[in-house]
MARNU-135692 format. One record per atom (N, C-alpha, C, O, CB): x, y, z. Coordinates in steps of 0.05 Angstrom, whole numbers, padded with zeros to 5 digits, always signed. Glycine has a CB too. Layout:
N
XYZ;...
// end
This chain:
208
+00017-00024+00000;+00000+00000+00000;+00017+00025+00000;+00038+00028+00013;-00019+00000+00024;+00005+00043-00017;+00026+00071-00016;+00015+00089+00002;-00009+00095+00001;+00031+00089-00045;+00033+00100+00020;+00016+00118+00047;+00030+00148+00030;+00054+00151+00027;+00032+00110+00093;+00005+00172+00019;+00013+00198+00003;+00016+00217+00026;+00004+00225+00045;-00011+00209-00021;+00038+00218+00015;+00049+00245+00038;+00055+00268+00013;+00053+00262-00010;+00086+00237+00062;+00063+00302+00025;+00075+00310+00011;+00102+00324+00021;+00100+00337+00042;+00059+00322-00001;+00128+00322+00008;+00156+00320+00027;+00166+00343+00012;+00169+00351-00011;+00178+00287+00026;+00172+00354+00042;+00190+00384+00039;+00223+00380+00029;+00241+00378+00046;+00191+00401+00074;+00229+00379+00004;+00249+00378-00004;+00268+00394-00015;+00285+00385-00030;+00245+00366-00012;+00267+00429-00005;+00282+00449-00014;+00300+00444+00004;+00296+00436+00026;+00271+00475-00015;+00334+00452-00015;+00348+00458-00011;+00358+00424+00009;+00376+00425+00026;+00344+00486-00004;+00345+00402+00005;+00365+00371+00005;+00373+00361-00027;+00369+00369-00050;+00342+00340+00022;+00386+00337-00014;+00402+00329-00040;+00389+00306-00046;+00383+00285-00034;+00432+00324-00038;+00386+00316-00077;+00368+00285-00090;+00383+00281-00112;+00391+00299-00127;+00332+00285-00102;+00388+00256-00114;+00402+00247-00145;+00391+00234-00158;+00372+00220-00150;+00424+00234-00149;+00405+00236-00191;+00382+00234-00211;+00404+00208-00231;+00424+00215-00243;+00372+00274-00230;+00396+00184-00231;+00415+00170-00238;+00411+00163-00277;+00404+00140-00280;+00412+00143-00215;+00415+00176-00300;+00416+00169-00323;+00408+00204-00329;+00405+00223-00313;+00396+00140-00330;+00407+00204-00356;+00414+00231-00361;+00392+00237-00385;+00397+00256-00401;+00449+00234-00370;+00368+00223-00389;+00358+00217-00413;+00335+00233-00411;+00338+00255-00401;+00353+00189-00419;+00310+00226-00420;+00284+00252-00420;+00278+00238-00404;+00284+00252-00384;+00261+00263-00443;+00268+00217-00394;+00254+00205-00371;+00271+00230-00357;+00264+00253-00361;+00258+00166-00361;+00294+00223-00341;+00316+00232-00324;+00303+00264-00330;+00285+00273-00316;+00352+00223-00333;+00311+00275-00345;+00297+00317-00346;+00275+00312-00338;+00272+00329-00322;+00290+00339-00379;+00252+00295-00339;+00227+00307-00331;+00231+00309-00298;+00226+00329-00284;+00199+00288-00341;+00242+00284-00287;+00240+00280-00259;+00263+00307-00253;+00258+00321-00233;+00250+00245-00247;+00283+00312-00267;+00296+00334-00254;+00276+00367-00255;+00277+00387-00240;+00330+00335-00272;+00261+00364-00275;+00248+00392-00265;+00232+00391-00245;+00231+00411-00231;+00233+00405-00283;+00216+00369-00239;+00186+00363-00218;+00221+00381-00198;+00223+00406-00193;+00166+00309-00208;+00240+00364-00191;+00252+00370-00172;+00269+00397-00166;+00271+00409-00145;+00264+00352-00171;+00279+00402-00189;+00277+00438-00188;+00252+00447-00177;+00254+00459-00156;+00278+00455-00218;+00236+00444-00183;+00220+00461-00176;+00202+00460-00157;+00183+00476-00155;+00212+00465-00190;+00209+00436-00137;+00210+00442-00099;+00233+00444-00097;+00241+00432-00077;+00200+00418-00075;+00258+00460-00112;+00274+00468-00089;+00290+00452-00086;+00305+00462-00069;+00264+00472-00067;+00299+00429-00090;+00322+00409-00092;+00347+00419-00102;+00349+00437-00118;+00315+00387-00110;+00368+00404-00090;+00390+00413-00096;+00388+00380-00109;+00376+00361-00101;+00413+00426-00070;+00407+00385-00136;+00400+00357-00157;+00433+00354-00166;+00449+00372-00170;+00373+00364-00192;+00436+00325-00166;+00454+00321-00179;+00455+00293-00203;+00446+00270-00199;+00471+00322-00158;+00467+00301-00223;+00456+00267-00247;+00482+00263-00252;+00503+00274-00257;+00433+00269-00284;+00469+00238-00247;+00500+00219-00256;+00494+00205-00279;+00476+00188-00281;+00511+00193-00233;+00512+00213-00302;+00502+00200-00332;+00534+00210-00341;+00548+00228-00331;+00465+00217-00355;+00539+00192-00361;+00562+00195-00382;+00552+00217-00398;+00565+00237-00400;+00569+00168-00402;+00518+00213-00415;+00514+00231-00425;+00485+00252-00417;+00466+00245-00402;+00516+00220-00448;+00489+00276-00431;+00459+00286-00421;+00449+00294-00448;+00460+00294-00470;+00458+00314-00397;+00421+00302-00437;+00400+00322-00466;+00414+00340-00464;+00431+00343-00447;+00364+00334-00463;+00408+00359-00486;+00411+00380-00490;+00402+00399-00460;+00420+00407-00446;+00397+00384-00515;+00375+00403-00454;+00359+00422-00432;+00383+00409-00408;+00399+00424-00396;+00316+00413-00425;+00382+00379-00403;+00399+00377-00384;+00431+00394-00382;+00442+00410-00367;+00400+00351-00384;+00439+00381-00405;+00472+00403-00407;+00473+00424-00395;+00489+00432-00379;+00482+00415-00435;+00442+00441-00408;+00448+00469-00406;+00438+00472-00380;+00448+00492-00370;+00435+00489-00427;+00421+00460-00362;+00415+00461-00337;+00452+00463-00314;+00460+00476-00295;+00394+00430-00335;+00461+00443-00331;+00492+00442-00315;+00510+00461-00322;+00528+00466-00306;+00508+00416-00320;+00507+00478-00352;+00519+00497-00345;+00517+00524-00341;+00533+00541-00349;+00529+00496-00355;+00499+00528-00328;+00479+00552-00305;+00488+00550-00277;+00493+00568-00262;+00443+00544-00301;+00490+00522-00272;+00492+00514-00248;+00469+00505-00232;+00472+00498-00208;+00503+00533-00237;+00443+00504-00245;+00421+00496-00236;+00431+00463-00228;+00423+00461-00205;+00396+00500-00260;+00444+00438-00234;+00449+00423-00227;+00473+00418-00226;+00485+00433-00241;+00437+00412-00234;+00492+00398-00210;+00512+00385-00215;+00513+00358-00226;+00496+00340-00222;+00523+00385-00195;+00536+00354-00243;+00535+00328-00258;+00559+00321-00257;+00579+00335-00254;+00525+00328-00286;+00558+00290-00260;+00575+00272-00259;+00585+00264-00287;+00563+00255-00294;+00564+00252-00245;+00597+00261-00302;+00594+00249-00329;+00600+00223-00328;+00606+00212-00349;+00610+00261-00348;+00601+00205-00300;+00609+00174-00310;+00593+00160-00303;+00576+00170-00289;+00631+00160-00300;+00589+00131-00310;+00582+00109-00299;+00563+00114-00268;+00571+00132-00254;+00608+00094-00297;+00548+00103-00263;+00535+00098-00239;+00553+00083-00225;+00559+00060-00233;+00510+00085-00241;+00567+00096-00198;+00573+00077-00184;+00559+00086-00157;+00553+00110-00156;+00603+00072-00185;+00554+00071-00135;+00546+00065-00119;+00550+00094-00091;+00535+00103-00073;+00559+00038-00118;+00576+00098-00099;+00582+00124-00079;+00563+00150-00083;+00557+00166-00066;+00615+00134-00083;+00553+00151-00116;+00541+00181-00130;+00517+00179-00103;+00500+00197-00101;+00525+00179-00173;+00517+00155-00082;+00484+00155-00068;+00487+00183-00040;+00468+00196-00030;+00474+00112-00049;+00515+00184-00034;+00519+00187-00015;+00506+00214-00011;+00508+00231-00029;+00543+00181-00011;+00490+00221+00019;+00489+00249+00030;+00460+00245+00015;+00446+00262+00025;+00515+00277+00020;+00449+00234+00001;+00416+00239-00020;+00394+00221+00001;+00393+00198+00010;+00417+00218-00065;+00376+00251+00003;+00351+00238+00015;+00333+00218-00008;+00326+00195-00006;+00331+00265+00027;+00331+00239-00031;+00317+00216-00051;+00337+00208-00076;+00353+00223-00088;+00286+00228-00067;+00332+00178-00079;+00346+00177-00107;+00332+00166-00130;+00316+00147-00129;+00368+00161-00106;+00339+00180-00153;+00322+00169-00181;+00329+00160-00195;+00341+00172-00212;+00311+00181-00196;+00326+00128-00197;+00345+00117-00218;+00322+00118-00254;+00300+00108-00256;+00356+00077-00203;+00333+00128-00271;+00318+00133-00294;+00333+00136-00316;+00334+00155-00332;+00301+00154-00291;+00351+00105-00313;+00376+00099-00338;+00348+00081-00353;+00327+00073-00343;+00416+00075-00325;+00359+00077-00386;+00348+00059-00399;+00360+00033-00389;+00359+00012-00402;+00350+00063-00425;+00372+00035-00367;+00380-00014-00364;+00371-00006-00347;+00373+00014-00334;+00417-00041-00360;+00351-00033-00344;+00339-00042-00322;+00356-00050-00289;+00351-00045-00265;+00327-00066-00335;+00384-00070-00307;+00394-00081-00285;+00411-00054-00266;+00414-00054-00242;+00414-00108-00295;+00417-00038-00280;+00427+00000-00272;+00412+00004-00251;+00423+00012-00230;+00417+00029-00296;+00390+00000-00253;+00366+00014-00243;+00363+00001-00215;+00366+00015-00195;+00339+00010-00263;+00358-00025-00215;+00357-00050-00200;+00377-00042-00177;+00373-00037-00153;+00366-00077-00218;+00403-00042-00196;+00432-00037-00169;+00427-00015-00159;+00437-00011-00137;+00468-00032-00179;+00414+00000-00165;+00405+00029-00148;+00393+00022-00118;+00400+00023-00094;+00378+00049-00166;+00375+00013-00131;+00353+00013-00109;+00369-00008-00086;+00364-00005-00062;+00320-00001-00123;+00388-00030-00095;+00402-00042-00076;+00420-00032-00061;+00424-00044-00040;+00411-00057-00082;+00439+00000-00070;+00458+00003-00067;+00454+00017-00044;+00468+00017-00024;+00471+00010-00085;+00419+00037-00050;+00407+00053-00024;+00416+00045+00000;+00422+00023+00008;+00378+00052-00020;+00414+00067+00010;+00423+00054+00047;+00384+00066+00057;+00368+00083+00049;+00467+00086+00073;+00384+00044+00079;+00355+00043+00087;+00337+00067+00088;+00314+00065+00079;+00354+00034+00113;+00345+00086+00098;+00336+00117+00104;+00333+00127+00072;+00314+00141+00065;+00363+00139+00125;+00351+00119+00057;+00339+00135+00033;+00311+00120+00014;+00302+00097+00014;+00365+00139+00012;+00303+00142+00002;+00274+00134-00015;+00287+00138-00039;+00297+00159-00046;+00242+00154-00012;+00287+00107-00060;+00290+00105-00089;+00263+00100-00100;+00244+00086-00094;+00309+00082-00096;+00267+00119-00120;+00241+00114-00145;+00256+00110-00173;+00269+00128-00185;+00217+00147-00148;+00251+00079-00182;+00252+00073-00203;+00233+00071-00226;+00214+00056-00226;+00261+00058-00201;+00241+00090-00248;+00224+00091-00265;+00211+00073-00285;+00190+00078-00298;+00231+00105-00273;+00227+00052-00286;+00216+00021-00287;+00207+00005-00285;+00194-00011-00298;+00218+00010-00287;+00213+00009-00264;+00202-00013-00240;+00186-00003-00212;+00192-00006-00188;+00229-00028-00228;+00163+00011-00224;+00145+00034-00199;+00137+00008-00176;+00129+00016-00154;+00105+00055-00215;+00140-00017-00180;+00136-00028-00158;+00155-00044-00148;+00152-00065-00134;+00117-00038-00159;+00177-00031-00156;+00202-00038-00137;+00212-00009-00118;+00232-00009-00102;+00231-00048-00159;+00198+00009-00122;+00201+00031-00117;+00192+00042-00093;+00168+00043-00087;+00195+00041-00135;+00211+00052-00077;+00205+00065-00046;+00171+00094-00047;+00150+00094-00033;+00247+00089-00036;+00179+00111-00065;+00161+00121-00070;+00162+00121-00103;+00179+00112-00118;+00160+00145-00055;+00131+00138-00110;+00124+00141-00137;+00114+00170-00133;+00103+00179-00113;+00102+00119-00150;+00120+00186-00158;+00120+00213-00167;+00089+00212-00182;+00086+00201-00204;+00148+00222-00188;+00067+00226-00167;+00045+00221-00179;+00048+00246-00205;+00068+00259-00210;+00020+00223-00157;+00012+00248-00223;+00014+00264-00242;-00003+00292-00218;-00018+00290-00199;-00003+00251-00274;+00011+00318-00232;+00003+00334-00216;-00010+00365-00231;+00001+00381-00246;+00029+00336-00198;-00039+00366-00218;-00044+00385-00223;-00041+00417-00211;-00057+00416-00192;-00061+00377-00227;-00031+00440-00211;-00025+00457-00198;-00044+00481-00200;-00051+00489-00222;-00002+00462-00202;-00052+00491-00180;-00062+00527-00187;-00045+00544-00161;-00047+00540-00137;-00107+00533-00182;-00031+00560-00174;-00010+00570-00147;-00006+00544-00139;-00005+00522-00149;-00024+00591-00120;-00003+00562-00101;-00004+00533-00085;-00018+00509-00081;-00007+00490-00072;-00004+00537-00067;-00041+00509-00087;-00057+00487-00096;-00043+00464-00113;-00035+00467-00136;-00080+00498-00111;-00043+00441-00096;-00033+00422-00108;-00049+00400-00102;-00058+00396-00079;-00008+00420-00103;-00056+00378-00132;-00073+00362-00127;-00052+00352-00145;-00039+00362-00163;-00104+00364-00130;-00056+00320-00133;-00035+00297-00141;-00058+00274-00143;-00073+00270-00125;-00008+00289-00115;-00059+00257-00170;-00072+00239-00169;-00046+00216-00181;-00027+00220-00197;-00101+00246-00185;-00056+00188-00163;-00036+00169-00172;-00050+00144-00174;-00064+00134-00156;-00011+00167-00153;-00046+00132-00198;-00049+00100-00194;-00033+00077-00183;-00035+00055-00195;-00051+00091-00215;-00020+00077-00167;+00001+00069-00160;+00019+00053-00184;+00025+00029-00181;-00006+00053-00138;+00025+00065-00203;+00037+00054-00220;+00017+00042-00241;+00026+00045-00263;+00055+00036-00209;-00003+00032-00240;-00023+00017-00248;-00020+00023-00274;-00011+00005-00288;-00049+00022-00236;-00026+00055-00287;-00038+00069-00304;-00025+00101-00304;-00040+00118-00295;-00067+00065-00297;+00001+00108-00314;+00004+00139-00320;-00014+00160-00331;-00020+00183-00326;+00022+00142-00335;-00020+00139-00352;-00032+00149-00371;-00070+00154-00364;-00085+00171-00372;-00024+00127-00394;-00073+00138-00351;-00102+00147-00333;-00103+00172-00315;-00120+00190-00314;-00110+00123-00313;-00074+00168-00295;-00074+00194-00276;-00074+00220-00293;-00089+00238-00285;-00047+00194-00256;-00053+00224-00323;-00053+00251-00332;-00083+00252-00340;-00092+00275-00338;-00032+00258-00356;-00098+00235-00348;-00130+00244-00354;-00142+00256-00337;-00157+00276-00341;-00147+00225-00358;-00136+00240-00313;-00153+00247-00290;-00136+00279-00285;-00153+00296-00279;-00151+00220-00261;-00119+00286-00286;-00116+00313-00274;-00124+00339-00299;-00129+00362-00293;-00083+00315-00263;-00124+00324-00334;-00131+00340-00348;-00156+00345-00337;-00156+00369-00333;-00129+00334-00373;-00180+00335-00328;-00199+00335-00319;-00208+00352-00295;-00229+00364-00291;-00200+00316-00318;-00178+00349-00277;-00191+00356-00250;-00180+00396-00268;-00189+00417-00257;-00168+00337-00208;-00165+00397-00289;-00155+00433-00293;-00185+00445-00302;-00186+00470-00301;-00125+00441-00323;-00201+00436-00308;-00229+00442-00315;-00249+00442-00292;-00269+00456-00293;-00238+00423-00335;-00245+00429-00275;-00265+00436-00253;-00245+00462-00230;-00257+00479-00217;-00273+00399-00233;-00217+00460-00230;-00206+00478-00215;-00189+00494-00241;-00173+00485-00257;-00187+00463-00190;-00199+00521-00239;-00190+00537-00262;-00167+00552-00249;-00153+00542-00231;-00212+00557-00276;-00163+00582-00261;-00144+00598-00253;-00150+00615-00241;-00136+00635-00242;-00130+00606-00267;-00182+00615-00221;-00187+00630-00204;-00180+00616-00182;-00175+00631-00163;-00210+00639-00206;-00177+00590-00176;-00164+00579-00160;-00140+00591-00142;-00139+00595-00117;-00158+00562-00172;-00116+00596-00166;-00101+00615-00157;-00094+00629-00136;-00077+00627-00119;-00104+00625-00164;-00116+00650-00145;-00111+00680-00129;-00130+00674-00105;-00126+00688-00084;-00121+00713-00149;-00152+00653-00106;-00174+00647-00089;-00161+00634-00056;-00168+00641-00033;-00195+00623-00108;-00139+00612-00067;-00127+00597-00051;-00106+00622-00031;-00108+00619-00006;-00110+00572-00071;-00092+00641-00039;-00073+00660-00040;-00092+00681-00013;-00081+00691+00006;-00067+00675-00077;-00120+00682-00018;-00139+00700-00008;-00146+00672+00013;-00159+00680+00032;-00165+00715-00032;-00143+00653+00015;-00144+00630+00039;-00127+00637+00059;-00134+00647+00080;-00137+00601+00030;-00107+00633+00054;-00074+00632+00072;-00076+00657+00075;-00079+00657+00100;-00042+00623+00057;-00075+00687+00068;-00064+00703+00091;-00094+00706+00097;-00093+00723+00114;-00042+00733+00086;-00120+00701+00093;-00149+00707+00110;-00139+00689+00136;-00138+00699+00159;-00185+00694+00092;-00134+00667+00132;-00124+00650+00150;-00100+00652+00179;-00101+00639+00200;-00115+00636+00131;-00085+00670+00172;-00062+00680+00184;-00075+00705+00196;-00065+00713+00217;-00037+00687+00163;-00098+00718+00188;-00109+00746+00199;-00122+00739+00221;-00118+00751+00242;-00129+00763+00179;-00145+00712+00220;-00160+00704+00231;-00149+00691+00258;-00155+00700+00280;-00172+00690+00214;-00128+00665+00253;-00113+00662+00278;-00097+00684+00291;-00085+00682+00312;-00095+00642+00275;-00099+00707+00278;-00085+00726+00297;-00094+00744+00309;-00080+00761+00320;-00069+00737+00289;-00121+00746+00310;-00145+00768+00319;-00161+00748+00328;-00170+00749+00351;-00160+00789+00295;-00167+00730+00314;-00192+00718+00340;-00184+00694+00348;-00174+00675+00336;-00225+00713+00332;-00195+00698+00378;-00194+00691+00408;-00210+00664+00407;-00200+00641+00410;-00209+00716+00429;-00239+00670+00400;-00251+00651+00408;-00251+00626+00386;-00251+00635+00363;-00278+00662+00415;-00250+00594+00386;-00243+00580+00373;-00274+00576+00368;-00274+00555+00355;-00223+00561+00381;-00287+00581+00369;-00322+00573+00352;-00311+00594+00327;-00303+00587+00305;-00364+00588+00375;-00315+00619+00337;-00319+00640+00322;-00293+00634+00306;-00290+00651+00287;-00323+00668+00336;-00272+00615+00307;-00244+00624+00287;-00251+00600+00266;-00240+00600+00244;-00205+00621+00306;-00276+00569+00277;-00278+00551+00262;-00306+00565+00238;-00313+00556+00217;-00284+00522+00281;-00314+00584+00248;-00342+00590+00240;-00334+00611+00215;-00347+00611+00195;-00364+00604+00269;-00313+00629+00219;-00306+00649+00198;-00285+00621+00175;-00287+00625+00150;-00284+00684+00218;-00273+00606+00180;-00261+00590+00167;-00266+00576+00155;-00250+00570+00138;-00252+00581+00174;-00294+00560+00155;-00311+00546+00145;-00327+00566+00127;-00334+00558+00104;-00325+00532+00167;-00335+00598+00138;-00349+00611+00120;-00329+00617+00087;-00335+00612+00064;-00358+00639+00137;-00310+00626+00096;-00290+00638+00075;-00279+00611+00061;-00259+00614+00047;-00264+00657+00089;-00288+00589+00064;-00278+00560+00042;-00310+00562+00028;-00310+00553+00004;-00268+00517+00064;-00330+00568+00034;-00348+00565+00019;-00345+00579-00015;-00333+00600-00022;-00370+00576+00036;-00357+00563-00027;-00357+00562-00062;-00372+00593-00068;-00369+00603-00090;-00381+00530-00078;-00385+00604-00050;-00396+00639-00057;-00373+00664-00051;-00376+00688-00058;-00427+00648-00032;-00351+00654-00037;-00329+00669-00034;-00308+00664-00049;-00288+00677-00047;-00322+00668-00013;-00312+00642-00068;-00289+00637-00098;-00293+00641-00114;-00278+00637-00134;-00280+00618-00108;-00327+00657-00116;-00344+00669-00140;-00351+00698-00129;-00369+00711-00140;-00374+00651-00148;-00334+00709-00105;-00338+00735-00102;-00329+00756-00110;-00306+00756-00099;-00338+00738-00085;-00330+00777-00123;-00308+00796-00135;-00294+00808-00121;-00271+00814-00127;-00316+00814-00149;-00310+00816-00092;-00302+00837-00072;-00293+00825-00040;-00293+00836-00018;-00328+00857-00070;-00284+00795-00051;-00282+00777-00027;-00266+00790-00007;-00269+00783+00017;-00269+00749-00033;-00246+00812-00011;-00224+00822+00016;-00239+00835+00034;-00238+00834+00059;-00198+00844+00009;-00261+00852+00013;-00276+00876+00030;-00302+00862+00042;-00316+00876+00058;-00286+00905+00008;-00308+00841+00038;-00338+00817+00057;-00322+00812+00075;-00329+00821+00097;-00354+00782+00043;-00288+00792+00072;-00277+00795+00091;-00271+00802+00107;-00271+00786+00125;-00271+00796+00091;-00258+00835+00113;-00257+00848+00127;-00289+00851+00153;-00292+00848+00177;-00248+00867+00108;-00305+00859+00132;-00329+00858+00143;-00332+00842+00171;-00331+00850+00194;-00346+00849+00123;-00337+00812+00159;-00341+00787+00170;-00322+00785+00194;-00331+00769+00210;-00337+00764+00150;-00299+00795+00201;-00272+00795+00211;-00286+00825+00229;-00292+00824+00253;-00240+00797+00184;-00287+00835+00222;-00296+00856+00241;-00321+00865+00258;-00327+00880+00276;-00294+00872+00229;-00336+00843+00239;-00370+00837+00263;-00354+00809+00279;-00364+00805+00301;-00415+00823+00237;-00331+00788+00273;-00330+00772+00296;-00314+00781+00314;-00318+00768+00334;-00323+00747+00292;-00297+00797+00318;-00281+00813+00341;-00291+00828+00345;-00276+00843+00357;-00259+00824+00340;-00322+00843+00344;-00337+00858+00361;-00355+00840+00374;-00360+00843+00398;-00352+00880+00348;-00364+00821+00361;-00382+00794+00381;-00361+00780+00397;-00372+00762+00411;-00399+00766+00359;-00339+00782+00400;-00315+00779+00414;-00320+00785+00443;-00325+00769+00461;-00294+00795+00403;-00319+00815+00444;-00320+00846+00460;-00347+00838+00471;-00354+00847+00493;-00319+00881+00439;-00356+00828+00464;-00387+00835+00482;-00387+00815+00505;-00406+00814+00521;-00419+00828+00461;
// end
């Protein structure tokens, strides 16, 4: 059974074992939480090269050997040989999480398909089952969550941060929290200024 978490991985070390387009896709998912990345491949793509000479990643140009594991919370083995791939996942020391792109069920974790709005993140996975089902399922879920999502989610988190910091009473902090997730405040134009409002009749029912 796969237990879905989602793992804070800015600024640890993940390595990226083969240098090929499988290998670039998983290195951008990982740029872009913030990973410090390093690939070990003789050769790279093009985007990869030029990723290494920016400095966005470090690279190895040889052979996989066993040491490239060292200091890496996650490792990705995503060479075309299988048996490459295999020695990865053996070479891991226990604490680390390998995801082989081959072999998703030899694999510590799996990289679901992901849909984004801002911070909004929805991850659907088949556990390997079906890739090709999960990207459906999230083409799907970008039509029910558009790009008002966005700015809607953005107007969650600091309403959120205002609210635990002005009110006292925990009815009144579950009762404004529950109001402002409702679907008439993600279709409101003037949601800051109801806000405010709402925020300012519950810290006078506070006072009384």
């Amino acid at each position: 059974m796969i237990y879905p978490i989602n793992v804070q991985i800015r600024d640890r070390n993940v390595v990226v074992i083969g240098g090929g387009r499988v290998a670039q896709r998983k290195v951008y998912g990982l740029l872009d939480a913030g990973a410090k990345v390093k690939v070990v491949s003789p050769e790279l793509t093009s985007e990869l090269l030029r990723l290494s000479e920016i400095g966005e990643i470090s690279w190895r140009p040889e052979p996989y050997a066993k040491e490239d594991l060292e200091g890496a919370l996650l490792i990705v083995a995503a060479t075309n040989d299988g048996e490459t791939n295999l020695a990865v996942k053996r070479d891991a020391a226990p604490y680390q999480l390998v995801n082989l792109a081959d072999h998703p069920e030899e694999s510590d974790f799996q990289v679901p398909s992901v849909m984004k709005r801002g911070t909004l993140t929805i991850a659907v996975s088949t556990s390997g089952a079906s890739p090709v089902l999960a990207k459906k399922i999230c083409r799907q879920l970008e039509q029910m969550f558009d790009e008002q999502y966005e700015s809607y989610v953005e107007f969650l988190a600091s309403s959120r941060k205002e609210i635990k910091a002005t009110v006292k009473d925990e009815t009144v902090r579950r009762k404004l929290l529950s109001t402002i997730a409702d679907e008439s405040f993600l279709k409101e134009p003037y949601r800051e200024e109801r806000f405010a409002r709402l925020l300012e009749e519950a810290i006078s029912e506070e006072g009384r």
